[in-house]
N, CA, C, O and CB atoms as a CASP TS submission, in Angstrom:
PFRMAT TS
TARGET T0000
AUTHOR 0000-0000-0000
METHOD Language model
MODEL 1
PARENT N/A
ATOM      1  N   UNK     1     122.064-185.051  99.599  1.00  0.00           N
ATOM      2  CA  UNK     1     121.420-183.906 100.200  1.00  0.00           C
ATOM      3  C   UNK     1     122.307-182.682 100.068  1.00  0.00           C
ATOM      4  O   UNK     1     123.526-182.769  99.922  1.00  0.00           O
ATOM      5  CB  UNK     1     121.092-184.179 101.662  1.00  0.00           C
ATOM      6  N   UNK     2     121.594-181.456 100.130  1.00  0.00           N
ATOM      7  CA  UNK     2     122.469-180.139 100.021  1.00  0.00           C
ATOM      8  C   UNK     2     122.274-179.686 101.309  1.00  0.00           C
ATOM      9  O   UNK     2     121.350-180.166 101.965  1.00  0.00           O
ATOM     10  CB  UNK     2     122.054-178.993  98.882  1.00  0.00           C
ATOM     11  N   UNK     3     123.183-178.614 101.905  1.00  0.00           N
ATOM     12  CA  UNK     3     123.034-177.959 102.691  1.00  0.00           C
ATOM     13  C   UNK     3     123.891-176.422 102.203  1.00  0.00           C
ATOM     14  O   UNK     3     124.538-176.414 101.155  1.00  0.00           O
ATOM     15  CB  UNK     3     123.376-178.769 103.863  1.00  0.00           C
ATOM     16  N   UNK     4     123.831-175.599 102.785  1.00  0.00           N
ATOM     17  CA  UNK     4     123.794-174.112 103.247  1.00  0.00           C
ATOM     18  C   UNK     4     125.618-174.046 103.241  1.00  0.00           C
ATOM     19  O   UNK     4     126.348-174.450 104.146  1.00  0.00           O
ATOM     20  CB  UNK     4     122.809-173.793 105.095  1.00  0.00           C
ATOM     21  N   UNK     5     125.900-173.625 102.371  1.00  0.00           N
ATOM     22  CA  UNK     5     127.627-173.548 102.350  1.00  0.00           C
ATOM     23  C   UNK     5     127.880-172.190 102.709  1.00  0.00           C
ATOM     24  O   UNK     5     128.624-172.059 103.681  1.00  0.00           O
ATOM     25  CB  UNK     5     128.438-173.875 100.787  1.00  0.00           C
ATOM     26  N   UNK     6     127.508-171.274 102.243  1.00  0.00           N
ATOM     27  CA  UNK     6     127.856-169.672 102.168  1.00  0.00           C
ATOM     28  C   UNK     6     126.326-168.834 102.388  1.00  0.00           C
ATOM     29  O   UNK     6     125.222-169.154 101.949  1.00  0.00           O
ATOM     30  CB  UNK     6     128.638-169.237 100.408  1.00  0.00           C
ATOM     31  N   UNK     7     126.728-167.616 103.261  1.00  0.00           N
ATOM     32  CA  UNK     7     124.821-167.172 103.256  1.00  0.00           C
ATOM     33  C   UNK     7     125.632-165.507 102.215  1.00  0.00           C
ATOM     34  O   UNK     7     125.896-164.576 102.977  1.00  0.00           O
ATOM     35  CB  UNK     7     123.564-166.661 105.875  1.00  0.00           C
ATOM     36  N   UNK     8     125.785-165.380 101.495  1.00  0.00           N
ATOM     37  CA  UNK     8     126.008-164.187 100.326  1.00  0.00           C
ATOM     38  C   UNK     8     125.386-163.244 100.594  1.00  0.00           C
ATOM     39  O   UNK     8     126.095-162.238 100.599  1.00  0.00           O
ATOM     40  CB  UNK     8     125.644-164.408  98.961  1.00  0.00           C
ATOM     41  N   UNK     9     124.293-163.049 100.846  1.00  0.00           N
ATOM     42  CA  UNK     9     123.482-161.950 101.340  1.00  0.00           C
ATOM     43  C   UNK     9     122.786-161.919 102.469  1.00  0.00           C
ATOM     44  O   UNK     9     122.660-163.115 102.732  1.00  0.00           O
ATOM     45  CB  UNK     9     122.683-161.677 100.579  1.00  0.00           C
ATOM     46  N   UNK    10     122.098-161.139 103.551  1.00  0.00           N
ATOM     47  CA  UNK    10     120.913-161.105 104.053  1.00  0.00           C
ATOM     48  C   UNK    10     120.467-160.059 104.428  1.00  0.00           C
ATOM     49  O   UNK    10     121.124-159.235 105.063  1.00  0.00           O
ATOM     50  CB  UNK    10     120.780-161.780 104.850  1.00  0.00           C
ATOM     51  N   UNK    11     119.227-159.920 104.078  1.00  0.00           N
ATOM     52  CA  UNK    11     118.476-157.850 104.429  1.00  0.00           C
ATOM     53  C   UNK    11     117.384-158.161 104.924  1.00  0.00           C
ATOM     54  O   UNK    11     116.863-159.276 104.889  1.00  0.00           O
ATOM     55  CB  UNK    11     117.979-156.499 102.907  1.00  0.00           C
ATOM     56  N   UNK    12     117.059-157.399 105.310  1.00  0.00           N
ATOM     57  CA  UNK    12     115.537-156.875 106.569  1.00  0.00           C
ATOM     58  C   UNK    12     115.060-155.829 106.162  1.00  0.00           C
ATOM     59  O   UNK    12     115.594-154.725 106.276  1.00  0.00           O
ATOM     60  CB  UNK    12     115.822-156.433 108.287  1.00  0.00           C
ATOM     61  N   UNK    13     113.760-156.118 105.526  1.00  0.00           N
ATOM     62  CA  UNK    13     112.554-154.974 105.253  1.00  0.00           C
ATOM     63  C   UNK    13     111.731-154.895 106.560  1.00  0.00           C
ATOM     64  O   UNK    13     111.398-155.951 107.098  1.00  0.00           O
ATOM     65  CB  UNK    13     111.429-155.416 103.897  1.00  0.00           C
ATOM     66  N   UNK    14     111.415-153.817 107.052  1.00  0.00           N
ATOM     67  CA  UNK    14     109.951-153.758 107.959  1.00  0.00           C
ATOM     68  C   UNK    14     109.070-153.184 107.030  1.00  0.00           C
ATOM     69  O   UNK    14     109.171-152.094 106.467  1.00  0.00           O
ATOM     70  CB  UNK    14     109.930-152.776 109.437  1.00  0.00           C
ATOM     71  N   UNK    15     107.830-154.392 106.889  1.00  0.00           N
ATOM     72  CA  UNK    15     106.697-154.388 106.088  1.00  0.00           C
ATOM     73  C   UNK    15     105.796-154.394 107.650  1.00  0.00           C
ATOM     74  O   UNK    15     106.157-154.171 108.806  1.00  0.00           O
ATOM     75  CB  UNK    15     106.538-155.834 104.782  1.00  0.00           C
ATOM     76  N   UNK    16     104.783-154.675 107.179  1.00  0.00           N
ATOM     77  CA  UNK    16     103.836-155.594 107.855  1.00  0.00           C
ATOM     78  C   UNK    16     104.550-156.926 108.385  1.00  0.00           C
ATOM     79  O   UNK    16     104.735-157.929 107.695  1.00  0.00           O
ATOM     80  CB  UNK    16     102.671-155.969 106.836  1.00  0.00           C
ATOM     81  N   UNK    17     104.894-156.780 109.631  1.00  0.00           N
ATOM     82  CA  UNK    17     105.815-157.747 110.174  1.00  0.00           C
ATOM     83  C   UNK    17     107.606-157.602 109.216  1.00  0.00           C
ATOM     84  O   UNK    17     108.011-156.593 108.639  1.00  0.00           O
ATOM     85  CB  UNK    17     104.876-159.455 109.912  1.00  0.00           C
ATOM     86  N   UNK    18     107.975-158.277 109.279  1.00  0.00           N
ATOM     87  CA  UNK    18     109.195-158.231 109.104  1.00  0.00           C
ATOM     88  C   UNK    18     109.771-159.213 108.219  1.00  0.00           C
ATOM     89  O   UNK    18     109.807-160.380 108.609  1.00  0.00           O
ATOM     90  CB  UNK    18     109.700-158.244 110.196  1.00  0.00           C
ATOM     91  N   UNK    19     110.246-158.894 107.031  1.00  0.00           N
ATOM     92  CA  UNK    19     110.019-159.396 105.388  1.00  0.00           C
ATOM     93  C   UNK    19     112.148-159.675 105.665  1.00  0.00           C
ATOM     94  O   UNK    19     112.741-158.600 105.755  1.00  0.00           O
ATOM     95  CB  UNK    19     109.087-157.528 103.645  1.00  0.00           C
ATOM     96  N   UNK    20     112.826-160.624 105.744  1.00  0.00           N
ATOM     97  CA  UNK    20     113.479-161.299 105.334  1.00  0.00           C
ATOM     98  C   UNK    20     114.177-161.737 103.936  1.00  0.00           C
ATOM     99  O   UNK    20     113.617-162.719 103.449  1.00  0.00           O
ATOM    100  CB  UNK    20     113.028-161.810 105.750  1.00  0.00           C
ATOM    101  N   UNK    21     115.203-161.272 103.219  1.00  0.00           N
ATOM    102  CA  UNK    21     115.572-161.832 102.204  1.00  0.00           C
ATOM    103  C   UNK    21     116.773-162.721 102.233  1.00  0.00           C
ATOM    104  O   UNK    21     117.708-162.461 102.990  1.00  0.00           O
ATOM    105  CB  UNK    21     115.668-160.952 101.411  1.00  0.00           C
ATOM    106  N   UNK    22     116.784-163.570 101.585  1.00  0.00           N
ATOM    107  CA  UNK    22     118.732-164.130 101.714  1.00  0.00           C
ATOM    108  C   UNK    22     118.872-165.017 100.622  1.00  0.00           C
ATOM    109  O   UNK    22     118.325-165.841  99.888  1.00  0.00           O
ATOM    110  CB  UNK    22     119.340-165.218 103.341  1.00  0.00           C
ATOM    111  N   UNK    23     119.791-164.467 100.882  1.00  0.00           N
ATOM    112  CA  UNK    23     120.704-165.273  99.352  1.00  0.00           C
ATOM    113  C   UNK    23     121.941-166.258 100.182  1.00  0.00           C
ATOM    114  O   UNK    23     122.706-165.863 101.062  1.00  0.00           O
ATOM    115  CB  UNK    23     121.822-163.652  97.978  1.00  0.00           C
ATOM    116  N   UNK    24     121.847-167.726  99.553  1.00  0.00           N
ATOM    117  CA  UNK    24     122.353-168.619 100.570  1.00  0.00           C
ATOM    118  C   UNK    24     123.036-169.448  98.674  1.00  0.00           C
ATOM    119  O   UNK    24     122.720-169.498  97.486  1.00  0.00           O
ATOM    120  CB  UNK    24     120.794-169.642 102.062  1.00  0.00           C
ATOM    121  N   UNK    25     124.154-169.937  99.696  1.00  0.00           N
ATOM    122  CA  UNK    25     124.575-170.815  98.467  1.00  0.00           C
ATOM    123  C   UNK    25     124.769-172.419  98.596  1.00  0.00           C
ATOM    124  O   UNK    25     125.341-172.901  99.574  1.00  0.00           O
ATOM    125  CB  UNK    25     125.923-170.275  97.995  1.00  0.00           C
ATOM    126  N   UNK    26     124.321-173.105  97.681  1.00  0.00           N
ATOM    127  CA  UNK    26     124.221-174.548  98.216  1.00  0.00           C
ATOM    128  C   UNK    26     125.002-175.565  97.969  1.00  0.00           C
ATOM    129  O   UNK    26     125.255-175.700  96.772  1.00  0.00           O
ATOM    130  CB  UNK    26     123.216-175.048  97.937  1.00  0.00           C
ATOM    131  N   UNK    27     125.443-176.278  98.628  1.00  0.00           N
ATOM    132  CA  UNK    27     126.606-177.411  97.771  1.00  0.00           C
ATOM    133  C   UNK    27     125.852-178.769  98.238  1.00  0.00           C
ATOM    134  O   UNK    27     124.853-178.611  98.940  1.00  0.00           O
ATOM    135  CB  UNK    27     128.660-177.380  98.448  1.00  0.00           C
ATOM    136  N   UNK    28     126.202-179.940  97.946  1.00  0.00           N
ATOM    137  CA  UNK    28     126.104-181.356  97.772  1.00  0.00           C
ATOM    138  C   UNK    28     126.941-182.172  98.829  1.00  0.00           C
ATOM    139  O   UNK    28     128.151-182.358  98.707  1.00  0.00           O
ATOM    140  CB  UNK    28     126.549-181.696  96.366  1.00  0.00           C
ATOM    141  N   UNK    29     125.997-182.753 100.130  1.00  0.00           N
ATOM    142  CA  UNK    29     127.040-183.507 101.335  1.00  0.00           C
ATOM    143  C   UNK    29     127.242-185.035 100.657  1.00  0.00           C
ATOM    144  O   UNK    29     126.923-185.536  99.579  1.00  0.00           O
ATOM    145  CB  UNK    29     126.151-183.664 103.226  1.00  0.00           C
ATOM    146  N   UNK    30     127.920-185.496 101.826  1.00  0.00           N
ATOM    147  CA  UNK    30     128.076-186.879 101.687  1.00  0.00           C
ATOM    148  C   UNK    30     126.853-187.611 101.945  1.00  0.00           C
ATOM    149  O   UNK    30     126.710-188.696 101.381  1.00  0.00           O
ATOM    150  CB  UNK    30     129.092-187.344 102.521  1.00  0.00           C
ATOM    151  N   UNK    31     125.855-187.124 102.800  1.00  0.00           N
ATOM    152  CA  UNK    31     124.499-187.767 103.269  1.00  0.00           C
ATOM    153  C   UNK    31     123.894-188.300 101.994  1.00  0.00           C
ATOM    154  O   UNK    31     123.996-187.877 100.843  1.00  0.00           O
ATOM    155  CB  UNK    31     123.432-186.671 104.029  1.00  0.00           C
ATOM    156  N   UNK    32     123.361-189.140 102.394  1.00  0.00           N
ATOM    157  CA  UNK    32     122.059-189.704 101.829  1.00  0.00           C
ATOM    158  C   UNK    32     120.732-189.571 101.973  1.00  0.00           C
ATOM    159  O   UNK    32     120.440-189.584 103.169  1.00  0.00           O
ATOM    160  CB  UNK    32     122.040-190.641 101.967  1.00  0.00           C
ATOM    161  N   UNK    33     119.625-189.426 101.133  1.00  0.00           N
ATOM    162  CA  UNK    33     118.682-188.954 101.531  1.00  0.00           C
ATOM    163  C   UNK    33     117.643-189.742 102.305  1.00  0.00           C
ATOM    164  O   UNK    33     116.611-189.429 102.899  1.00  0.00           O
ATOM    165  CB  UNK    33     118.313-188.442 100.620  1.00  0.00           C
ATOM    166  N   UNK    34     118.480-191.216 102.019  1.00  0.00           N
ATOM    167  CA  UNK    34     117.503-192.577 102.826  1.00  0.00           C
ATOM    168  C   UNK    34     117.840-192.498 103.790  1.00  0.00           C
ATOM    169  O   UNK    34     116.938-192.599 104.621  1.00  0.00           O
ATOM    170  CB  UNK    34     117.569-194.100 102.542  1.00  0.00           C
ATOM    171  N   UNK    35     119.411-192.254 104.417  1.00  0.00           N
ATOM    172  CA  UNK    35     120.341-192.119 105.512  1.00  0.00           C
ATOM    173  C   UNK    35     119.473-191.487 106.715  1.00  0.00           C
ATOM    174  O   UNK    35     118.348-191.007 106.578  1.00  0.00           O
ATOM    175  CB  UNK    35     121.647-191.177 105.074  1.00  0.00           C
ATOM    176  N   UNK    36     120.372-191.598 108.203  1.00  0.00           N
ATOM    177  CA  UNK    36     119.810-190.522 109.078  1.00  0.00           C
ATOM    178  C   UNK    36     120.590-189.030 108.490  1.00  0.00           C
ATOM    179  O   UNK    36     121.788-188.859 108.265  1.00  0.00           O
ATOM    180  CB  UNK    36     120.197-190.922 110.870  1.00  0.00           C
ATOM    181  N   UNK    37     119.777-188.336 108.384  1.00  0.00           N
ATOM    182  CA  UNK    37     119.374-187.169 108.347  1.00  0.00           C
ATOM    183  C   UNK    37     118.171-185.771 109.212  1.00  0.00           C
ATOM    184  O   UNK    37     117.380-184.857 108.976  1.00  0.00           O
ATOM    185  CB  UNK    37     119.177-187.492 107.370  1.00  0.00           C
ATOM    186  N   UNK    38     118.794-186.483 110.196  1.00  0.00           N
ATOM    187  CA  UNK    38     118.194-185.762 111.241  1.00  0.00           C
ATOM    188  C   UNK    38     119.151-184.221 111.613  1.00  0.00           C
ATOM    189  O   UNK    38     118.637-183.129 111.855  1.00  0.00           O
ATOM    190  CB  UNK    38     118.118-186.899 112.572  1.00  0.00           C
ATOM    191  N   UNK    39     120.284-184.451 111.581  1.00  0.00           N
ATOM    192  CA  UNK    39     120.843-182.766 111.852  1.00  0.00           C
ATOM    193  C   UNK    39     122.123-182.792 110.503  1.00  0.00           C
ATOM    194  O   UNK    39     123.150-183.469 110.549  1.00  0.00           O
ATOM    195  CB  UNK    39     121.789-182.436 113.999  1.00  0.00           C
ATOM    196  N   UNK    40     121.812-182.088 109.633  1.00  0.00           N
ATOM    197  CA  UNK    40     122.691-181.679 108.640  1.00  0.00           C
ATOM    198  C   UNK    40     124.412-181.219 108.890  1.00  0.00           C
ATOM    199  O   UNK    40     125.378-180.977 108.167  1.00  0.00           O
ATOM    200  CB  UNK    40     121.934-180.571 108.117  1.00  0.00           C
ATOM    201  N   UNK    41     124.135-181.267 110.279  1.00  0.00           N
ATOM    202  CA  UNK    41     125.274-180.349 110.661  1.00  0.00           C
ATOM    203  C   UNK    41     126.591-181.736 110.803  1.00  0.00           C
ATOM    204  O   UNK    41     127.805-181.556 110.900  1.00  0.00           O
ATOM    205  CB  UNK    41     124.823-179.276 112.425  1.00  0.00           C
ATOM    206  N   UNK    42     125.885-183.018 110.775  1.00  0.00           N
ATOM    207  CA  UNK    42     126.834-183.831 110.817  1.00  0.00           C
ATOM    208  C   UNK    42     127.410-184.293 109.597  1.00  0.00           C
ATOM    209  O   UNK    42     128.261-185.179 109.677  1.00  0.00           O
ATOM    210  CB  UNK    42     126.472-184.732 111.482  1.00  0.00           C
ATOM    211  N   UNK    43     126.993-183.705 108.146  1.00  0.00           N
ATOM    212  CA  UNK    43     126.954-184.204 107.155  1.00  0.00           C
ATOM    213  C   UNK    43     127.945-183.543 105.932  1.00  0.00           C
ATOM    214  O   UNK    43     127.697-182.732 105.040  1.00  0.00           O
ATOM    215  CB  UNK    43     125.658-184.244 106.981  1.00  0.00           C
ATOM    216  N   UNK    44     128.869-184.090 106.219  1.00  0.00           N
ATOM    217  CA  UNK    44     130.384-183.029 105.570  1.00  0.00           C
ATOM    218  C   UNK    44     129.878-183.051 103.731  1.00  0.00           C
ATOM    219  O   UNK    44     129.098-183.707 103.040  1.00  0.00           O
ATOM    220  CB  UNK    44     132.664-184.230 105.903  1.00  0.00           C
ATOM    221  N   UNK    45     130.866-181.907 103.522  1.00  0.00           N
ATOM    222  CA  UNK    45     130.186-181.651 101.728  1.00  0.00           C
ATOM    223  C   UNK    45     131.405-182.587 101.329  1.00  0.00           C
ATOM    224  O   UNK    45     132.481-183.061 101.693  1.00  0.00           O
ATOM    225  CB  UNK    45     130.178-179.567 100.735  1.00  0.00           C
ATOM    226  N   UNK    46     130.212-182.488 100.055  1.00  0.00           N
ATOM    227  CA  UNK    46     131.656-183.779  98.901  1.00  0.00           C
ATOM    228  C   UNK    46     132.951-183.697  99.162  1.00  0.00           C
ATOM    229  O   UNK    46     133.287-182.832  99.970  1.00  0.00           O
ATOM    230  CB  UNK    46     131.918-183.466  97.062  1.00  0.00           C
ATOM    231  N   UNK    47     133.850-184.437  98.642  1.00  0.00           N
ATOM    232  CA  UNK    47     135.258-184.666  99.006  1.00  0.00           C
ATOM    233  C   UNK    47     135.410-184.433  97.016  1.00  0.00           C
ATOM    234  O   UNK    47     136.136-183.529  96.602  1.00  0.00           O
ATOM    235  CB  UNK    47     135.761-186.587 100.078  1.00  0.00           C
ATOM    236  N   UNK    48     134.685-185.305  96.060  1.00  0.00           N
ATOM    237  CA  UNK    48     134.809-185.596  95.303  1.00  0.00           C
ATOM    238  C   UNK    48     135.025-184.090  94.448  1.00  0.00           C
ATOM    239  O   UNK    48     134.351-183.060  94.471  1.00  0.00           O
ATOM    240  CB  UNK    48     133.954-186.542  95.188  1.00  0.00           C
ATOM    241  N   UNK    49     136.209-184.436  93.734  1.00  0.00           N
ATOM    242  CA  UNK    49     136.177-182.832  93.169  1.00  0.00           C
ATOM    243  C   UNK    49     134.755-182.377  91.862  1.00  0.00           C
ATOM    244  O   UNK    49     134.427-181.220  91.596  1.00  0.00           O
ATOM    245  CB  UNK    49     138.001-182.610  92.234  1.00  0.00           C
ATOM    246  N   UNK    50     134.038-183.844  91.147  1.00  0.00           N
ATOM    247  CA  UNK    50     132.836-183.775  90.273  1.00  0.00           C
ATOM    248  C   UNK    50     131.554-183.161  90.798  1.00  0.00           C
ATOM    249  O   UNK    50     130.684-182.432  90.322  1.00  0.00           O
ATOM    250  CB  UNK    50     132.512-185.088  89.872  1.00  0.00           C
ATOM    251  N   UNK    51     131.773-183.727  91.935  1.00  0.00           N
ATOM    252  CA  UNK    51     130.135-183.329  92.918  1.00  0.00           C
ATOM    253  C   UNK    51     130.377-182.297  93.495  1.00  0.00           C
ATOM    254  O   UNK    51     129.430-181.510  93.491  1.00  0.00           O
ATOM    255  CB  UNK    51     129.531-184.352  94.207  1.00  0.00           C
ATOM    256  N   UNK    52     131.339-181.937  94.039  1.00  0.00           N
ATOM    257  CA  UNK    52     131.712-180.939  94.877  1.00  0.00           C
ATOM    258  C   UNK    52     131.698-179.606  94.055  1.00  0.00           C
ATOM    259  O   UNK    52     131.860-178.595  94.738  1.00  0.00           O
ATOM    260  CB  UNK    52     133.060-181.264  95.500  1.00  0.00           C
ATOM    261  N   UNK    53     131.537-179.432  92.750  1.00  0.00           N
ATOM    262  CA  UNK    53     131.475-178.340  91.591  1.00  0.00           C
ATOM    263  C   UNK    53     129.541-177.921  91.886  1.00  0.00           C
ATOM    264  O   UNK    53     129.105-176.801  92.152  1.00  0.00           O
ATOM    265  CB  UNK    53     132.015-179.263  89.558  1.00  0.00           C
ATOM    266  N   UNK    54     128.835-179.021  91.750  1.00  0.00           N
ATOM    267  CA  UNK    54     127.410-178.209  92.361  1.00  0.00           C
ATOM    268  C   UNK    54     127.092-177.393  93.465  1.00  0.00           C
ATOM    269  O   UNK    54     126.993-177.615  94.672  1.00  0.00           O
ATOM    270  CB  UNK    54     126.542-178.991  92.639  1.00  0.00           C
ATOM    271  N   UNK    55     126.915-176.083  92.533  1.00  0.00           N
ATOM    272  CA  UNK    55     126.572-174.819  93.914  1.00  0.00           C
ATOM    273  C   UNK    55     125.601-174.137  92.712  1.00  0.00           C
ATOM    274  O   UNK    55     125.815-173.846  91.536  1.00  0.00           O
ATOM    275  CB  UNK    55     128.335-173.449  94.768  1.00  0.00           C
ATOM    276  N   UNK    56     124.334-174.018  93.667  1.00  0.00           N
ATOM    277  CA  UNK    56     123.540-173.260  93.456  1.00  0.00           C
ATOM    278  C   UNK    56     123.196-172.164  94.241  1.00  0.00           C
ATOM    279  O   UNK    56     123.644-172.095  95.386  1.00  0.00           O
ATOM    280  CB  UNK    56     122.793-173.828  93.267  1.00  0.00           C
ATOM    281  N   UNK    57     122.259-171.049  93.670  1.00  0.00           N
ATOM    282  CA  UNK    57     122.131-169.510  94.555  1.00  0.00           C
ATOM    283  C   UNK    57     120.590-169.689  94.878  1.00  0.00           C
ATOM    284  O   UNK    57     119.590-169.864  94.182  1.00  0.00           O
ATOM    285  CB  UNK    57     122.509-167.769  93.487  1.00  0.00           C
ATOM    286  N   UNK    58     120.811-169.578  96.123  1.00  0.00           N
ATOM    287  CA  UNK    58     118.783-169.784  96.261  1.00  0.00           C
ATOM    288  C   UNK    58     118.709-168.692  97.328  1.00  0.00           C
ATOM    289  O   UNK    58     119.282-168.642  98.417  1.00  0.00           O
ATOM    290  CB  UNK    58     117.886-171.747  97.063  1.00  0.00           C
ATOM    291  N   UNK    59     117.460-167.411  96.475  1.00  0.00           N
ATOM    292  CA  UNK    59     117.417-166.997  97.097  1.00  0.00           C
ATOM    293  C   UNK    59     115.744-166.824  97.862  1.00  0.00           C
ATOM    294  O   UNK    59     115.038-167.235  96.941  1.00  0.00           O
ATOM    295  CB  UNK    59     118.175-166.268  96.638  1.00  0.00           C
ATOM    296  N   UNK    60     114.880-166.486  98.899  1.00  0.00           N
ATOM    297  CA  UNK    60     114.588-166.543  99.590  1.00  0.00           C
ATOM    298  C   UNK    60     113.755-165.697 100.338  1.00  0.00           C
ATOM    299  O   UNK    60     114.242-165.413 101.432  1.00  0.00           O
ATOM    300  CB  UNK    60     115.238-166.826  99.749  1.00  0.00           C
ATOM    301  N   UNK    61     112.253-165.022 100.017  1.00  0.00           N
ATOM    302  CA  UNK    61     111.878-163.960 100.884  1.00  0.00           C
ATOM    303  C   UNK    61     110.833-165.017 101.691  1.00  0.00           C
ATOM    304  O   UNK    61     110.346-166.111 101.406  1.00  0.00           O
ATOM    305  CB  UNK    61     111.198-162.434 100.063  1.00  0.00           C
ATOM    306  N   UNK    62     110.756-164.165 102.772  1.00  0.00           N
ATOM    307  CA  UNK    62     109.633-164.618 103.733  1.00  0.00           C
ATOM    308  C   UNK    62     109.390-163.243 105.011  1.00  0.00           C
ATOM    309  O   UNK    62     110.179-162.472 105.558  1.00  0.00           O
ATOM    310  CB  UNK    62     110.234-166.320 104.553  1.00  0.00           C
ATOM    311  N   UNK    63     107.908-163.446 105.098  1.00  0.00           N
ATOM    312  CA  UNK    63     107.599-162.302 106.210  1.00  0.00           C
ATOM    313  C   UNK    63     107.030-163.240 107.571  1.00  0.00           C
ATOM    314  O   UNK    63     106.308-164.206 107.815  1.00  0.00           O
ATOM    315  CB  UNK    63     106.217-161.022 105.559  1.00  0.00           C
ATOM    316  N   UNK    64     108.025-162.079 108.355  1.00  0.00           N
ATOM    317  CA  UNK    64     107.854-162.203 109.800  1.00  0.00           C
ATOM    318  C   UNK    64     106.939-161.810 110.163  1.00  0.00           C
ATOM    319  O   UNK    64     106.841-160.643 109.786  1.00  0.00           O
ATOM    320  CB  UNK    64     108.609-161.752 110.531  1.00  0.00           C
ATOM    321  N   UNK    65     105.506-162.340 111.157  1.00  0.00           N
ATOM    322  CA  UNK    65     104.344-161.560 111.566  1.00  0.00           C
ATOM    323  C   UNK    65     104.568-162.287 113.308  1.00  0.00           C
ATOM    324  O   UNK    65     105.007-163.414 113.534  1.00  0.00           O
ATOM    325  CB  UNK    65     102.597-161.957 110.467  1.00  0.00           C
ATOM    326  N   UNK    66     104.058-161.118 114.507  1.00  0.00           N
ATOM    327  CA  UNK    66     103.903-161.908 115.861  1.00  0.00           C
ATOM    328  C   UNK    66     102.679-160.982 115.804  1.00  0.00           C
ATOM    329  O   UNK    66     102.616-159.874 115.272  1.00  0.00           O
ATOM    330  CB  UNK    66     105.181-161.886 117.307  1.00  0.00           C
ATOM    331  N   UNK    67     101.733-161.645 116.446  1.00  0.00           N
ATOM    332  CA  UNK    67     100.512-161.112 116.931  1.00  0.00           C
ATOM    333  C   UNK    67     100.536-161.552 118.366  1.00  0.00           C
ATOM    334  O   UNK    67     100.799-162.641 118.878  1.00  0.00           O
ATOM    335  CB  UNK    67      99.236-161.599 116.124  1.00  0.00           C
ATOM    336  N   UNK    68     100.147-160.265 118.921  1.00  0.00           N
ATOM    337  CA  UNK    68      99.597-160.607 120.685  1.00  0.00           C
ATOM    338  C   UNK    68      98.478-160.926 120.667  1.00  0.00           C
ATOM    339  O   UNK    68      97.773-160.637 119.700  1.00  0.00           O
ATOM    340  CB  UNK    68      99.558-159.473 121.817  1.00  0.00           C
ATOM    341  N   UNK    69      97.900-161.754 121.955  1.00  0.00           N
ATOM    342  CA  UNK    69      96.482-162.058 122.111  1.00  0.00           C
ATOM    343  C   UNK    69      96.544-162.096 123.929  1.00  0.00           C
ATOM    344  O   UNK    69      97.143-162.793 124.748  1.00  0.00           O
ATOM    345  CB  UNK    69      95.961-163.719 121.174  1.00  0.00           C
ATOM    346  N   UNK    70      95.660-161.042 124.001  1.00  0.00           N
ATOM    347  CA  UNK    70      95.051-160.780 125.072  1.00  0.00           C
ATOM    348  C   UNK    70      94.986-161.821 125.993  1.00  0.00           C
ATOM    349  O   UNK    70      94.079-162.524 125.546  1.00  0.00           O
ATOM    350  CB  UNK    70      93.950-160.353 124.802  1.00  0.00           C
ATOM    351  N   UNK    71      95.394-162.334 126.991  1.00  0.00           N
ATOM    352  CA  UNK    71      95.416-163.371 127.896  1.00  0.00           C
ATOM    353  C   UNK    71      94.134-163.010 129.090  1.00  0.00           C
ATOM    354  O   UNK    71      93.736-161.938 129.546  1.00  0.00           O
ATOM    355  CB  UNK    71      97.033-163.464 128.534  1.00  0.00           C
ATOM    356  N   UNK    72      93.869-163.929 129.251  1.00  0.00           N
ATOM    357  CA  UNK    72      92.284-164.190 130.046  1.00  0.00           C
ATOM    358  C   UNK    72      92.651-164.311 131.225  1.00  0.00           C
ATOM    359  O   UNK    72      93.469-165.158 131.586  1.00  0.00           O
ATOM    360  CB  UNK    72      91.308-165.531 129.692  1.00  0.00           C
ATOM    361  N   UNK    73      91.905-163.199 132.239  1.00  0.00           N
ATOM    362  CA  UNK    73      92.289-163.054 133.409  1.00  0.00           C
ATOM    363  C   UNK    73      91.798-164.075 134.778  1.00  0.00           C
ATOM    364  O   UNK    73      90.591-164.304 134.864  1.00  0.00           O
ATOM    365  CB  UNK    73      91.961-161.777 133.520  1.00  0.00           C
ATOM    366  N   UNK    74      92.502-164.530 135.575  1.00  0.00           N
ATOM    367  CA  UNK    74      91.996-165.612 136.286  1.00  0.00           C
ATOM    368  C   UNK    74      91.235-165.086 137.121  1.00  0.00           C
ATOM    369  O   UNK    74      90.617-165.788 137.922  1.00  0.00           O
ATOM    370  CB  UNK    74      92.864-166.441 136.873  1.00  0.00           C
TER
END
């Protein structure tokens, strides 16, 4: 499994809700993907100096939208 080594970038557009970019960099843990894998955060990166060379750049938009809705009066 990979997780989130370095976050390289992150910016904030206000669009229509709120547009998110990031540039995150990824490396290769010790986890397994059959393994528990329930919180990444327990899952240290390679030791191995072969595996430990995979890093990829992923980067990432997504928009933020909240809509209110009128709540119904008792």
């Amino acid at each position: 499994l990979f997780k989130a080594s370095a976050v390289d970038d992150a910016k904030r557009q206000i669009v229509k809700g709120i547009r998110y970019i990031l540039e995150v960099e990824i490396s290769r843990t010790m986890c397994r993907k059959r393994g528990n894998t329930d919180d990444l955060n327990n899952c240290s990166f390679q030791t191995d100096s072969l595996l430990r060379e995979v890093k990829m750049r992923y980067a990432k938009r997504f928009v933020c939208t909240r809509s209110l809705t009128a709540a119904s009066a008792a």
